[in-house]
C-alpha positions as CSV (number, residue, x, y, z in Angstrom):
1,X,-20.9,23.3,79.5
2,X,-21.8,22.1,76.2
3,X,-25.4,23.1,74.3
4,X,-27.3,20.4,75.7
5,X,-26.3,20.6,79.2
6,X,-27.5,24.4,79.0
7,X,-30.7,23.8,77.6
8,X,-31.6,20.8,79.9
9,X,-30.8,23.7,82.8
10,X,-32.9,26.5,81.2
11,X,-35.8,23.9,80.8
12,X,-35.5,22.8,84.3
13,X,-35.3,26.4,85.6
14,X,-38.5,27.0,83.5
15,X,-40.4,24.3,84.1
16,X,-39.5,25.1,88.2
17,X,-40.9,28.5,87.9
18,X,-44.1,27.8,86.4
19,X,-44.8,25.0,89.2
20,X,-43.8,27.5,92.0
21,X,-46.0,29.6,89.9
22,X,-49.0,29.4,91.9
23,X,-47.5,29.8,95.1
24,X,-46.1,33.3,93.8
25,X,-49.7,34.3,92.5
26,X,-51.2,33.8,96.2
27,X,-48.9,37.3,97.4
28,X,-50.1,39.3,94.5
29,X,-51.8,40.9,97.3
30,X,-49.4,41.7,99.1
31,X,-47.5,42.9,95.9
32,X,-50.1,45.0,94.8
33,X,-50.8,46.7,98.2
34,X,-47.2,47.8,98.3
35,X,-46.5,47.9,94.9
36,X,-49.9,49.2,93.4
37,X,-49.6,49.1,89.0
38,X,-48.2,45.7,89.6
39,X,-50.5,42.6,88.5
40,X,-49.9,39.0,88.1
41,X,-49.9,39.5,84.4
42,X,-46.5,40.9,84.7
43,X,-45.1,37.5,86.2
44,X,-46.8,35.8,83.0
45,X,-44.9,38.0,81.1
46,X,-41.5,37.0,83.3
47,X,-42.2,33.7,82.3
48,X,-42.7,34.0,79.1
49,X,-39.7,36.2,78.5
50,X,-37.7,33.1,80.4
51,X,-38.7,30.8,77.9
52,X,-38.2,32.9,74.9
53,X,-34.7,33.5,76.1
54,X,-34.0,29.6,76.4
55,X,-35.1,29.2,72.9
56,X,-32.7,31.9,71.8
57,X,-29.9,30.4,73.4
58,X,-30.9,27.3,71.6
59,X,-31.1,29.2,68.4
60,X,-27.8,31.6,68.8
61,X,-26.0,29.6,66.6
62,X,-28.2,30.3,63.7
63,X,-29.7,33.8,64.6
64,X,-25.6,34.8,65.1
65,X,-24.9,33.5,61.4
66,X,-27.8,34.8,59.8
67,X,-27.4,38.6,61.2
68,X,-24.2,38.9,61.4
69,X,-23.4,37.6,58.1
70,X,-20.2,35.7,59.3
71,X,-19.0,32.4,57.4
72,X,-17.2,30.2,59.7
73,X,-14.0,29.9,57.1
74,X,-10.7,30.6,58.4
75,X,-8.7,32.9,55.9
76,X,-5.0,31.7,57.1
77,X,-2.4,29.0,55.9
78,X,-0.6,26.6,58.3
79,X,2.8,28.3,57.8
80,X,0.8,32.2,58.5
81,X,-1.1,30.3,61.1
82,X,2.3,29.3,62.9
83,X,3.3,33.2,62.4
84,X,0.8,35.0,63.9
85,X,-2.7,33.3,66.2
86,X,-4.9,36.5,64.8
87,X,-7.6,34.7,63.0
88,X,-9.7,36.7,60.2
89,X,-13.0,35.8,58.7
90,X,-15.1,36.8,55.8
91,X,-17.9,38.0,55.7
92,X,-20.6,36.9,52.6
93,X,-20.2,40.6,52.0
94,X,-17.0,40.2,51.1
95,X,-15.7,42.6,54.0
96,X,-13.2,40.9,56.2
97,X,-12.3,42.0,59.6
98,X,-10.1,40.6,62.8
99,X,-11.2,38.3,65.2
100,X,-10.3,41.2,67.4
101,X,-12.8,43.3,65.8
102,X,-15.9,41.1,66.2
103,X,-17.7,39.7,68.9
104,X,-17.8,36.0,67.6
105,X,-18.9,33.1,70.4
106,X,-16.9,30.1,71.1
107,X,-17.5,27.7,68.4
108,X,-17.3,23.8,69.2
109,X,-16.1,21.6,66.5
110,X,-17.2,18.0,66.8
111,X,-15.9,15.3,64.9
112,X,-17.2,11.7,64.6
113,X,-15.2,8.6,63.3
114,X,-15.9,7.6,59.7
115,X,-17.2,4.2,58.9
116,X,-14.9,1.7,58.1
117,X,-14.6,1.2,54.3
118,X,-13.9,-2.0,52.6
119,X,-11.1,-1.5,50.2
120,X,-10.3,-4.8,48.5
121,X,-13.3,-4.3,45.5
122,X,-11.1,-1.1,45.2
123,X,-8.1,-2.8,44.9
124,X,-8.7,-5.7,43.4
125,X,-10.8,-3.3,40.3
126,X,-7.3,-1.1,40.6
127,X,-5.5,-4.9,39.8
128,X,-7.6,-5.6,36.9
129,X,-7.3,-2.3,35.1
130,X,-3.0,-2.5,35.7
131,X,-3.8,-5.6,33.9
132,X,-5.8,-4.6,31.3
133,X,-3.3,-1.6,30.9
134,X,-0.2,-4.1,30.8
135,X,-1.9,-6.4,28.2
136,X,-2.9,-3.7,25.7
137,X,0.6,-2.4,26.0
138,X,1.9,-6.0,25.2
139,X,-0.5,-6.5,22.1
140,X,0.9,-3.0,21.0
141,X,4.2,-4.0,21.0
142,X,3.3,-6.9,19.1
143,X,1.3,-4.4,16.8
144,X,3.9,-2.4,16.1
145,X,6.6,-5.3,15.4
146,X,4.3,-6.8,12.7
147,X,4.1,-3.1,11.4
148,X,7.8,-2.9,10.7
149,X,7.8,-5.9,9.3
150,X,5.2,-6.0,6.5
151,X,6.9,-2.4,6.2
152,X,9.9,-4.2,5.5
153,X,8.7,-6.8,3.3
154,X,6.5,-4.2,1.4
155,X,10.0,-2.3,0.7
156,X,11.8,-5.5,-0.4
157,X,8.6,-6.4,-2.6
158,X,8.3,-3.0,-4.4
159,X,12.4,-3.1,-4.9
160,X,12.0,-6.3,-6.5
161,X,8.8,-4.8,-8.8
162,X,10.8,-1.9,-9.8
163,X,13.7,-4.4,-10.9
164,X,11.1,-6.3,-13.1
165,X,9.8,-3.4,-14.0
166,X,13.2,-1.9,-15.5
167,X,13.6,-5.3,-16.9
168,X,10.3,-5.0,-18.8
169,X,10.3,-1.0,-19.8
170,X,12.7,1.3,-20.2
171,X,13.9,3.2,-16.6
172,X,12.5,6.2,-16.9
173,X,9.1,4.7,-18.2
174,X,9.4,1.8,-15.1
175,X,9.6,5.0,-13.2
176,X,6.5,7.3,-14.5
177,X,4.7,3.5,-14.3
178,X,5.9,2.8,-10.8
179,X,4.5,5.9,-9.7
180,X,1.0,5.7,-11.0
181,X,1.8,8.0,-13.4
182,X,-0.3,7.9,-17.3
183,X,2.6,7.3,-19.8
184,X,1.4,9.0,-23.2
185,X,2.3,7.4,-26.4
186,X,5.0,9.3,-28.3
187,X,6.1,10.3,-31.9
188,X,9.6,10.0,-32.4
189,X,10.9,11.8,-35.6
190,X,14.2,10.0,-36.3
191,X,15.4,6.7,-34.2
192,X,17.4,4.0,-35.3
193,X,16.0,0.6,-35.2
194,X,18.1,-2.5,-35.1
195,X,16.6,-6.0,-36.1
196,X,18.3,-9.1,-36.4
197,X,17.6,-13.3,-36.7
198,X,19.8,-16.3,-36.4
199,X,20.5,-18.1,-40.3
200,X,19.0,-21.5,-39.9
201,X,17.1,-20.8,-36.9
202,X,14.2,-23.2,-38.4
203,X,16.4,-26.1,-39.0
204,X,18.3,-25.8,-35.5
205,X,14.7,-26.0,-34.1
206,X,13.9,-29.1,-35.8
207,X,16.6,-31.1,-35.0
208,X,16.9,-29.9,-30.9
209,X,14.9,-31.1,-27.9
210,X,12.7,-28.4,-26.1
211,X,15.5,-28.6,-23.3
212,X,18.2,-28.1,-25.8
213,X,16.6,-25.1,-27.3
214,X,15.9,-23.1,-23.7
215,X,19.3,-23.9,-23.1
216,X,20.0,-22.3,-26.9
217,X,17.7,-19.4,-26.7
218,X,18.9,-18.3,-22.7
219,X,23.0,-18.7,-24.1
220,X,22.1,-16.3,-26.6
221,X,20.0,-14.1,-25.1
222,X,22.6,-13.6,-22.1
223,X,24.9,-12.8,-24.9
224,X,22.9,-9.7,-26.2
225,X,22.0,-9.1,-23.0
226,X,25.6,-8.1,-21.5
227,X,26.4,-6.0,-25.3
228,X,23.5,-4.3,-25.0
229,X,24.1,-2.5,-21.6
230,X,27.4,-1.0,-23.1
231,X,25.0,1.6,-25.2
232,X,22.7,3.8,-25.1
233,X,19.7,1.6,-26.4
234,X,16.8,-0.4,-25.4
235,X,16.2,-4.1,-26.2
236,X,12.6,-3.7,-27.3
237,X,11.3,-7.1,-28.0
238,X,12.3,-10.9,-28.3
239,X,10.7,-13.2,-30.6
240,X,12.5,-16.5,-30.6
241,X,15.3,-16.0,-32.4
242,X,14.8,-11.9,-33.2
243,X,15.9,-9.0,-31.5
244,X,14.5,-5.6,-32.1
245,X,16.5,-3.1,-29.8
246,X,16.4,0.9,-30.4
247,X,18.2,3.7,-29.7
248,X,17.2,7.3,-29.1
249,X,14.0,6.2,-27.4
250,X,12.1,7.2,-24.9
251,X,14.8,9.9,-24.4
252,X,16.6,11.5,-27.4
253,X,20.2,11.2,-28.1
254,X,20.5,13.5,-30.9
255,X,21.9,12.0,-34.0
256,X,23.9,9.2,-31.7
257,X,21.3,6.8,-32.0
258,X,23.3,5.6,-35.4
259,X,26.4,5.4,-34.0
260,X,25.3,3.6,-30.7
261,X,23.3,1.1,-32.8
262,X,26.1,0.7,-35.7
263,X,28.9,-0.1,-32.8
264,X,26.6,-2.4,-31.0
265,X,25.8,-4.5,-34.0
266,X,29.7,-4.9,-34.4
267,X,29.7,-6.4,-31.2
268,X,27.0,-8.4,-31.8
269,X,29.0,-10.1,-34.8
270,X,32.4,-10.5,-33.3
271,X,30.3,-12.1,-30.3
272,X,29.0,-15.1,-32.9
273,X,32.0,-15.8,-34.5
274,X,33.4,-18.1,-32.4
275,X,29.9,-18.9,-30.6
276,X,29.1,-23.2,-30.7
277,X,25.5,-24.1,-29.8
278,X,25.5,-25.6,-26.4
279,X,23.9,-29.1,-27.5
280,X,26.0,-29.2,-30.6
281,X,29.5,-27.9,-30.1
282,X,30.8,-28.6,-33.3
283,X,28.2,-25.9,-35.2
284,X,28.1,-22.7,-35.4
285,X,25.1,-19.7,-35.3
286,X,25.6,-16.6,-37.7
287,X,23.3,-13.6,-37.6
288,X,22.4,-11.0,-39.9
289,X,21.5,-7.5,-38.9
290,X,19.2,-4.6,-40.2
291,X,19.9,-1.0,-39.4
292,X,17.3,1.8,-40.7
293,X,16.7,5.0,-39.1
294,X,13.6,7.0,-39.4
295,X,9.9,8.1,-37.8
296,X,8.1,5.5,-35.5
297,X,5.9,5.5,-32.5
298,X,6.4,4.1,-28.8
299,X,4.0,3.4,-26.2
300,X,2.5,0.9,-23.3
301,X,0.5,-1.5,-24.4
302,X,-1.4,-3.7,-21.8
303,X,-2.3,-3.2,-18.3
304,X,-1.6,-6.8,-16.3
305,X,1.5,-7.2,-18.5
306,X,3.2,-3.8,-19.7
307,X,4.6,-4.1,-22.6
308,X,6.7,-0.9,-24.5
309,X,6.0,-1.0,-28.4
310,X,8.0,0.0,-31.0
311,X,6.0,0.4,-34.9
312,X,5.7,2.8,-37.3
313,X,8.0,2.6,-40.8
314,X,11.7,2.5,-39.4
315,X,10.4,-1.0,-37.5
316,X,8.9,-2.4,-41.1
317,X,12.3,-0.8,-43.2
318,X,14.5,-2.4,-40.1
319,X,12.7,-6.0,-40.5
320,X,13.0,-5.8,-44.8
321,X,17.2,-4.7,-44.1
322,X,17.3,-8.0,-41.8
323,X,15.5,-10.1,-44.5
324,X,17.5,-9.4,-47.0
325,X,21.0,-9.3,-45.4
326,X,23.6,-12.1,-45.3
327,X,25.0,-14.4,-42.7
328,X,27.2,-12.2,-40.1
329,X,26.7,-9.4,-42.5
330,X,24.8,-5.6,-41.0
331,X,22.4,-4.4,-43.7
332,X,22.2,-0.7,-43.6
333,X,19.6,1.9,-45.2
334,X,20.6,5.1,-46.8
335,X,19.2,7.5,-44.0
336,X,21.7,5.4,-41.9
337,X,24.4,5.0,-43.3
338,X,23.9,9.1,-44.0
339,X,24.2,9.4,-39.9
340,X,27.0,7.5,-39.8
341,X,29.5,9.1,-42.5
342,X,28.6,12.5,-41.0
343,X,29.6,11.1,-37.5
344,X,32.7,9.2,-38.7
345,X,34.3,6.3,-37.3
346,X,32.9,3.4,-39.4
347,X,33.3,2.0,-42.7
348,X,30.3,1.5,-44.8
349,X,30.4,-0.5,-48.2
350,X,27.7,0.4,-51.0
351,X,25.6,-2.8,-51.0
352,X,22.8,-2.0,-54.6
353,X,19.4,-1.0,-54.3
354,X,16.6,-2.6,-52.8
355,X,12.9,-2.7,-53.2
356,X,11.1,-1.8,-50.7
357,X,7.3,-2.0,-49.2
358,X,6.4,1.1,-50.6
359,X,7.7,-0.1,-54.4
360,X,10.7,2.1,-54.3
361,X,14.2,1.2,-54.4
362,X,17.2,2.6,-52.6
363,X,20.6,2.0,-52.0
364,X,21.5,0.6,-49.6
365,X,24.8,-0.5,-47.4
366,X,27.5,-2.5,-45.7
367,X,28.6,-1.9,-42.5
368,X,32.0,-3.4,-42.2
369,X,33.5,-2.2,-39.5
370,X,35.2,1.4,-37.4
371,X,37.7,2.6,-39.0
372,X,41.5,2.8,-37.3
Protein backbone atom coordinates (compact mmCIF):
# COMPACT_ATOMS: atom_id res chain seq x y z
CA UNK A 1 0.00 0.00 0.00
CA UNK A 2 1.52 3.09 -1.26
CA UNK A 3 1.21 6.69 0.74
CA UNK A 4 -1.75 7.74 -0.87
CA UNK A 5 -3.78 4.74 -0.57
CA UNK A 6 -3.02 4.94 3.36
CA UNK A 7 -3.97 8.34 3.79
CA UNK A 8 -7.20 8.09 1.68
CA UNK A 9 -7.94 5.09 4.41
CA UNK A 10 -7.06 7.12 7.60
CA UNK A 11 -9.20 10.04 6.19
CA UNK A 12 -12.12 7.75 5.58
CA UNK A 13 -11.73 6.12 8.95
CA UNK A 14 -11.79 9.70 10.39
CA UNK A 15 -14.19 11.21 8.74
CA UNK A 16 -16.50 7.72 9.64
CA UNK A 17 -15.89 8.31 13.23
CA UNK A 18 -16.86 11.73 13.57
CA UNK A 19 -20.29 11.06 11.64
CA UNK A 20 -20.98 8.01 13.98
CA UNK A 21 -19.91 10.52 16.46
CA UNK A 22 -23.20 11.47 17.60
CA UNK A 23 -24.63 8.23 17.90
CA UNK A 24 -21.61 7.37 20.41
CA UNK A 25 -22.43 10.63 22.48
CA UNK A 26 -26.22 9.43 23.05
CA UNK A 27 -24.59 6.36 25.60
CA UNK A 28 -22.49 8.68 27.48
CA UNK A 29 -24.96 7.84 29.97
CA UNK A 30 -24.66 4.75 30.07
CA UNK A 31 -20.79 5.17 30.02
CA UNK A 32 -20.71 7.36 32.75
CA UNK A 33 -23.09 5.38 35.08
CA UNK A 34 -20.75 2.38 34.77
CA UNK A 35 -17.74 4.04 34.13
CA UNK A 36 -18.15 7.30 36.39
CA UNK A 37 -14.72 9.86 35.54
CA UNK A 38 -15.50 9.19 32.02
CA UNK A 39 -17.05 12.14 29.90
CA UNK A 40 -17.62 12.73 26.31
CA UNK A 41 -14.61 14.98 26.22
CA UNK A 42 -12.52 11.99 26.34
CA UNK A 43 -13.96 10.75 22.89
CA UNK A 44 -13.13 14.31 21.51
CA UNK A 45 -9.84 13.75 22.53
CA UNK A 46 -9.88 9.98 20.71
CA UNK A 47 -10.68 11.81 17.72
CA UNK A 48 -8.51 14.21 17.77
CA UNK A 49 -5.54 11.95 18.66
CA UNK A 50 -6.93 9.83 15.34
CA UNK A 51 -6.37 12.63 13.18
CA UNK A 52 -3.13 13.83 14.53
CA UNK A 53 -1.88 10.31 13.96
CA UNK A 54 -3.02 10.42 10.22
CA UNK A 55 -1.12 13.51 9.70
CA UNK A 56 1.92 11.98 11.18
CA UNK A 57 1.85 9.15 9.03
CA UNK A 58 1.56 11.66 6.24
CA UNK A 59 4.50 13.46 7.60
CA UNK A 60 6.95 10.30 8.71
CA UNK A 61 8.90 10.87 5.87
CA UNK A 62 10.03 14.15 6.94
CA UNK A 63 9.70 13.98 10.88
CA UNK A 64 12.02 10.43 10.28
CA UNK A 65 14.75 12.63 8.33
CA UNK A 66 14.72 15.56 10.38
CA UNK A 67 15.21 13.57 13.97
CA UNK A 68 17.00 10.98 13.06
CA UNK A 69 19.48 12.85 11.16
CA UNK A 70 19.68 10.05 8.36
CA UNK A 71 20.75 11.10 4.69
CA UNK A 72 19.30 8.64 2.30
CA UNK A 73 22.95 7.99 0.46
CA UNK A 74 24.12 4.64 0.02
CA UNK A 75 27.82 4.35 1.11
CA UNK A 76 28.70 1.06 -1.19
CA UNK A 77 30.10 0.40 -4.78
CA UNK A 78 28.52 -1.93 -7.30
CA UNK A 79 31.38 -4.45 -7.03
CA UNK A 80 31.07 -4.19 -2.63
CA UNK A 81 27.35 -4.14 -3.34
CA UNK A 82 27.68 -7.59 -5.27
CA UNK A 83 29.90 -8.74 -2.10
CA UNK A 84 27.92 -8.30 0.60
CA UNK A 85 23.61 -6.83 0.67
CA UNK A 86 24.57 -4.98 4.23
CA UNK A 87 23.75 -1.39 3.32
CA UNK A 88 25.36 1.56 5.56
CA UNK A 89 24.31 5.11 5.78
CA UNK A 90 25.61 8.37 7.06
CA UNK A 91 24.49 10.20 9.20
CA UNK A 92 24.96 14.44 8.67
CA UNK A 93 26.90 13.84 11.90
CA UNK A 94 29.27 12.11 10.24
CA UNK A 95 28.60 8.77 12.33
CA UNK A 96 27.74 5.87 10.19
CA UNK A 97 26.15 2.76 11.33
CA UNK A 98 24.53 -0.63 9.63
CA UNK A 99 21.29 -0.93 8.27
CA UNK A 100 21.17 -3.56 10.93
CA UNK A 101 21.63 -1.10 13.54
CA UNK A 102 18.80 1.35 12.76
CA UNK A 103 15.28 1.22 12.41
CA UNK A 104 14.97 2.88 8.85
CA UNK A 105 11.23 2.42 6.99
CA UNK A 106 10.84 1.13 3.59
CA UNK A 107 11.69 3.74 1.28
CA UNK A 108 9.93 3.87 -2.27
CA UNK A 109 11.85 5.13 -5.13
CA UNK A 110 9.79 6.50 -7.99
CA UNK A 111 11.10 7.32 -11.23
CA UNK A 112 9.30 9.19 -14.11
CA UNK A 113 10.44 9.13 -17.81
CA UNK A 114 12.37 12.19 -19.04
CA UNK A 115 11.10 14.36 -21.73
CA UNK A 116 12.12 13.64 -25.05
CA UNK A 117 15.00 15.95 -26.08
CA UNK A 118 15.61 17.23 -29.56
CA UNK A 119 19.15 16.58 -30.41
CA UNK A 120 19.77 17.71 -33.97
CA UNK A 121 20.44 21.84 -32.88
CA UNK A 122 23.00 19.75 -30.74
CA UNK A 123 24.37 18.04 -33.47
CA UNK A 124 24.22 20.05 -36.12
CA UNK A 125 26.18 23.14 -33.57
CA UNK A 126 28.64 19.88 -32.81
CA UNK A 127 29.00 19.82 -37.09
CA UNK A 128 29.76 23.40 -37.36
CA UNK A 129 32.37 23.70 -34.58
CA UNK A 130 34.31 20.20 -36.28
CA UNK A 131 34.12 22.53 -39.16
CA UNK A 132 35.28 25.51 -37.76
CA UNK A 133 38.03 23.33 -36.02
CA UNK A 134 39.07 21.60 -39.50
CA UNK A 135 39.25 24.93 -41.31
CA UNK A 136 41.40 26.80 -38.80
CA UNK A 137 43.66 23.74 -38.85
CA UNK A 138 43.78 24.05 -42.76
CA UNK A 139 44.57 27.85 -42.78
CA UNK A 140 47.33 26.89 -40.21
CA UNK A 141 48.98 24.65 -42.37
CA UNK A 142 48.82 27.10 -44.98
CA UNK A 143 50.32 29.62 -42.26
CA UNK A 144 52.96 27.67 -41.46
CA UNK A 145 54.06 26.79 -45.16
CA UNK A 146 54.23 30.47 -46.13
CA UNK A 147 56.33 30.71 -42.84
CA UNK A 148 59.07 28.47 -44.07
CA UNK A 149 59.10 29.92 -46.98
CA UNK A 150 59.67 33.65 -46.51
CA UNK A 151 62.05 31.89 -43.94
CA UNK A 152 63.73 30.56 -46.78
CA UNK A 153 63.81 33.35 -48.98
CA UNK A 154 64.88 35.67 -46.12
CA UNK A 155 68.03 33.13 -45.69
CA UNK A 156 68.85 33.16 -49.45
CA UNK A 157 68.30 37.17 -49.43
CA UNK A 158 70.60 37.85 -46.45
CA UNK A 159 73.33 35.20 -48.11
CA UNK A 160 73.24 37.09 -51.13
CA UNK A 161 73.70 40.66 -48.88
CA UNK A 162 76.52 39.23 -47.08
CA UNK A 163 78.10 38.28 -50.61
CA UNK A 164 77.67 41.99 -51.65
CA UNK A 165 78.60 43.05 -48.63
CA UNK A 166 82.16 41.11 -48.72
CA UNK A 167 82.24 42.46 -52.15
CA UNK A 168 81.92 46.09 -50.99
CA UNK A 169 84.06 45.93 -47.43
CA UNK A 170 86.45 43.95 -46.26
CA UNK A 171 85.07 40.34 -44.48
CA UNK A 172 85.48 41.01 -41.25
CA UNK A 173 84.04 44.60 -41.56
CA UNK A 174 81.00 42.99 -43.89
CA UNK A 175 80.70 41.00 -40.79
CA UNK A 176 80.75 43.63 -37.72
CA UNK A 177 78.25 45.57 -40.51
CA UNK A 178 76.04 42.57 -41.13
CA UNK A 179 75.51 42.31 -37.54
CA UNK A 180 74.39 45.79 -36.67
CA UNK A 181 77.50 46.28 -35.15
CA UNK A 182 79.15 50.38 -35.00
CA UNK A 183 82.51 49.96 -36.98
CA UNK A 184 84.90 52.71 -35.47
CA UNK A 185 87.28 54.35 -37.70
CA UNK A 186 90.86 53.26 -37.14
CA UNK A 187 94.56 54.60 -37.15
CA UNK A 188 96.85 52.38 -38.84
CA UNK A 189 100.60 53.16 -38.09
CA UNK A 190 102.38 51.54 -41.05
CA UNK A 191 100.35 49.89 -44.17
CA UNK A 192 101.40 49.66 -47.59
CA UNK A 193 99.33 51.31 -50.17
CA UNK A 194 99.48 50.34 -53.82
CA UNK A 195 98.23 52.76 -56.57
CA UNK A 196 98.32 52.35 -60.09
CA UNK A 197 96.70 53.82 -63.77
CA UNK A 198 96.69 52.65 -67.28
CA UNK A 199 99.40 54.99 -69.66
CA UNK A 200 97.12 56.52 -72.28
CA UNK A 201 93.98 55.88 -70.51
CA UNK A 202 92.70 59.48 -71.84
CA UNK A 203 93.43 58.76 -75.41
CA UNK A 204 91.97 55.09 -75.34
CA UNK A 205 88.79 56.87 -74.05
CA UNK A 206 88.58 59.18 -76.75
CA UNK A 207 88.84 57.01 -79.53
CA UNK A 208 86.29 53.94 -77.95
CA UNK A 209 82.55 53.75 -77.93
CA UNK A 210 80.86 53.62 -74.38
CA UNK A 211 80.25 49.83 -75.19
CA UNK A 212 83.86 49.26 -76.07
CA UNK A 213 85.04 50.86 -72.94
CA UNK A 214 82.66 48.70 -70.32
CA UNK A 215 83.87 45.92 -72.26
CA UNK A 216 87.62 47.53 -71.60
CA UNK A 217 87.22 48.54 -67.99
CA UNK A 218 85.29 44.86 -66.88
CA UNK A 219 88.51 42.80 -68.95
CA UNK A 220 90.66 44.62 -66.78
CA UNK A 221 89.08 44.71 -63.79
CA UNK A 222 88.46 40.81 -63.88
CA UNK A 223 92.12 40.77 -64.30
CA UNK A 224 93.01 42.46 -60.96
CA UNK A 225 90.32 40.91 -59.59
CA UNK A 226 91.57 37.15 -59.84
CA UNK A 227 95.56 38.60 -58.72
CA UNK A 228 94.33 40.20 -56.02
CA UNK A 229 92.67 37.15 -54.07
CA UNK A 230 96.18 35.38 -54.19
CA UNK A 231 97.28 38.00 -51.23
CA UNK A 232 96.69 39.20 -48.29
CA UNK A 233 95.23 42.70 -49.44
CA UNK A 234 92.16 44.60 -50.05
CA UNK A 235 91.20 46.28 -53.31
CA UNK A 236 90.08 49.59 -51.75
CA UNK A 237 88.66 51.65 -54.55
CA UNK A 238 88.23 51.84 -58.43
CA UNK A 239 88.25 54.97 -60.24
CA UNK A 240 88.17 54.29 -63.99
CA UNK A 241 91.27 53.35 -64.81
CA UNK A 242 92.99 53.43 -60.97
CA UNK A 243 93.31 50.90 -58.41
CA UNK A 244 94.04 51.66 -54.89
CA UNK A 245 94.40 48.21 -53.04
CA UNK A 246 96.09 47.93 -49.40
CA UNK A 247 97.58 45.54 -47.37
CA UNK A 248 97.73 45.18 -43.58
CA UNK A 249 94.27 46.68 -43.24
CA UNK A 250 91.69 46.26 -41.26
CA UNK A 251 93.75 43.38 -39.72
CA UNK A 252 97.56 43.69 -39.34
CA UNK A 253 99.99 41.55 -40.93
CA UNK A 254 103.04 42.63 -39.39
CA UNK A 255 105.69 43.87 -41.66
CA UNK A 256 104.14 41.48 -44.65
CA UNK A 257 102.04 44.09 -45.97
CA UNK A 258 105.32 45.11 -48.28
CA UNK A 259 106.02 41.95 -49.42
CA UNK A 260 102.30 41.00 -50.19
CA UNK A 261 101.90 44.25 -52.03
CA UNK A 262 105.50 44.14 -53.83
CA UNK A 263 104.63 40.35 -55.26
CA UNK A 264 101.15 41.40 -56.23
CA UNK A 265 102.34 44.33 -58.32
CA UNK A 266 104.67 41.83 -60.18
CA UNK A 267 101.74 40.00 -61.07
CA UNK A 268 100.06 42.80 -62.01
CA UNK A 269 102.80 43.59 -64.69
CA UNK A 270 103.48 40.22 -66.18
CA UNK A 271 99.55 40.14 -66.44
CA UNK A 272 99.73 43.39 -69.06
CA UNK A 273 102.36 42.27 -71.05
CA UNK A 274 100.85 40.40 -73.42
CA UNK A 275 97.16 42.00 -72.59
CA UNK A 276 95.38 43.49 -76.30
CA UNK A 277 92.32 45.75 -75.65
CA UNK A 278 89.26 43.86 -76.53
CA UNK A 279 88.02 46.44 -79.31
CA UNK A 280 91.52 46.87 -80.68
CA UNK A 281 93.61 43.73 -80.67
CA UNK A 282 96.49 44.97 -82.16
CA UNK A 283 97.33 47.58 -79.04
CA UNK A 284 98.50 47.11 -76.10
CA UNK A 285 97.73 48.70 -72.19
CA UNK A 286 100.85 49.22 -69.88
CA UNK A 287 100.51 50.27 -66.20
CA UNK A 288 102.64 51.90 -63.84
CA UNK A 289 102.54 51.32 -60.16
CA UNK A 290 103.23 53.23 -56.78
CA UNK A 291 104.17 51.46 -53.59
CA UNK A 292 104.64 53.69 -50.26
CA UNK A 293 104.20 52.41 -46.94
CA UNK A 294 103.37 54.59 -43.93
CA UNK A 295 100.41 55.96 -41.36
CA UNK A 296 96.82 56.34 -42.81
CA UNK A 297 93.29 56.02 -41.57
CA UNK A 298 90.32 53.57 -42.50
CA UNK A 299 86.76 53.76 -41.96
CA UNK A 300 82.94 53.54 -43.29
CA UNK A 301 81.82 56.20 -44.89
CA UNK A 302 78.03 56.40 -45.88
CA UNK A 303 74.98 54.65 -44.62
CA UNK A 304 72.71 53.52 -47.92
CA UNK A 305 76.00 52.78 -49.78
CA UNK A 306 78.98 51.61 -47.42
CA UNK A 307 81.81 52.51 -48.62
CA UNK A 308 85.57 51.63 -46.71
CA UNK A 309 88.08 54.66 -47.08
CA UNK A 310 91.50 54.62 -47.21
CA UNK A 311 93.45 58.52 -46.63
CA UNK A 312 95.84 59.86 -44.64
CA UNK A 313 99.78 60.43 -46.16
CA UNK A 314 100.73 56.86 -47.37
CA UNK A 315 97.36 57.23 -49.94
CA UNK A 316 98.76 61.01 -51.14
CA UNK A 317 102.82 59.49 -51.18
CA UNK A 318 101.24 56.18 -53.02
CA UNK A 319 99.23 58.54 -55.79
CA UNK A 320 102.73 60.95 -56.24
CA UNK A 321 104.91 57.24 -56.73
CA UNK A 322 102.16 56.30 -59.42
CA UNK A 323 102.52 59.83 -61.08
CA UNK A 324 105.71 59.85 -61.51
CA UNK A 325 106.51 56.21 -62.48
CA UNK A 326 106.96 54.78 -66.06
CA UNK A 327 105.02 52.54 -68.33
CA UNK A 328 105.07 48.73 -66.69
CA UNK A 329 107.58 50.12 -64.29
CA UNK A 330 106.62 49.85 -59.90
CA UNK A 331 107.75 53.10 -58.26
CA UNK A 332 108.83 52.41 -54.79
CA UNK A 333 109.41 54.87 -51.68
CA UNK A 334 112.24 54.51 -49.33
CA UNK A 335 110.20 53.26 -46.18
CA UNK A 336 109.25 50.51 -48.80
CA UNK A 337 111.67 49.46 -50.36
CA UNK A 338 113.35 49.49 -46.47
CA UNK A 339 110.54 46.53 -45.71
CA UNK A 340 111.38 44.81 -48.50
CA UNK A 341 115.37 44.41 -48.34
CA UNK A 342 114.90 43.46 -44.65
CA UNK A 343 112.36 40.69 -45.79
CA UNK A 344 114.35 39.56 -48.83
CA UNK A 345 113.24 38.04 -51.96
CA UNK A 346 113.05 40.96 -54.34
CA UNK A 347 115.26 43.09 -56.22
CA UNK A 348 114.95 46.82 -55.92
CA UNK A 349 116.92 49.26 -58.27
CA UNK A 350 117.78 52.92 -56.83
CA UNK A 351 115.56 55.11 -59.03
CA UNK A 352 116.92 59.32 -57.76
CA UNK A 353 115.13 61.49 -55.51
CA UNK A 354 111.91 62.87 -55.77
CA UNK A 355 110.04 65.94 -54.53
CA UNK A 356 107.43 65.36 -52.69
CA UNK A 357 104.06 67.27 -51.30
CA UNK A 358 105.71 68.26 -48.29
CA UNK A 359 108.87 69.99 -50.39
CA UNK A 360 111.19 67.29 -49.45
CA UNK A 361 112.99 64.96 -51.53
CA UNK A 362 113.81 61.25 -51.14
CA UNK A 363 115.10 58.50 -52.85
CA UNK A 364 113.33 56.57 -54.17
CA UNK A 365 113.14 52.87 -56.11
CA UNK A 366 112.72 50.29 -58.69
CA UNK A 367 111.15 47.25 -58.08
CA UNK A 368 112.39 44.83 -60.72
CA UNK A 369 111.56 41.70 -59.74
CA UNK A 370 112.19 38.41 -56.81
CA UNK A 371 115.17 37.33 -56.85
CA UNK A 372 116.15 33.47 -57.83
Amino acid sequence: MNDITASLVLISVTMVFLIGLQPVLSLQDYWTTNHPGWSHMYLYATGVFSAVIGVLFLLRRRIWAKYINLDMQEEYSPASAAKSSTVSYRARNGNTRKASEVKYPDVYYTATRPASVNIKPMLRLSTEIQSFVDRIDKYTDHLEQILQQKTTELSKNKHELDLLLGQLLPPTIALSFSNGQRVQPATFECVTVYFSDIVGYTTITDQSTALEMVEFLNTIYRITDRIVERYDAYKMETIGDADLIASGIPTPNGSKHATELAGFSLDMINAYTDFRLPHRPSETAQIRIGLHSGKCMAGIVGSRIPKYCLFGEAVSTAAKLEATSEPSKIHVSPTTAEIITKSGGFSLQKRGAVKFKNGKSAETFWLLGREN
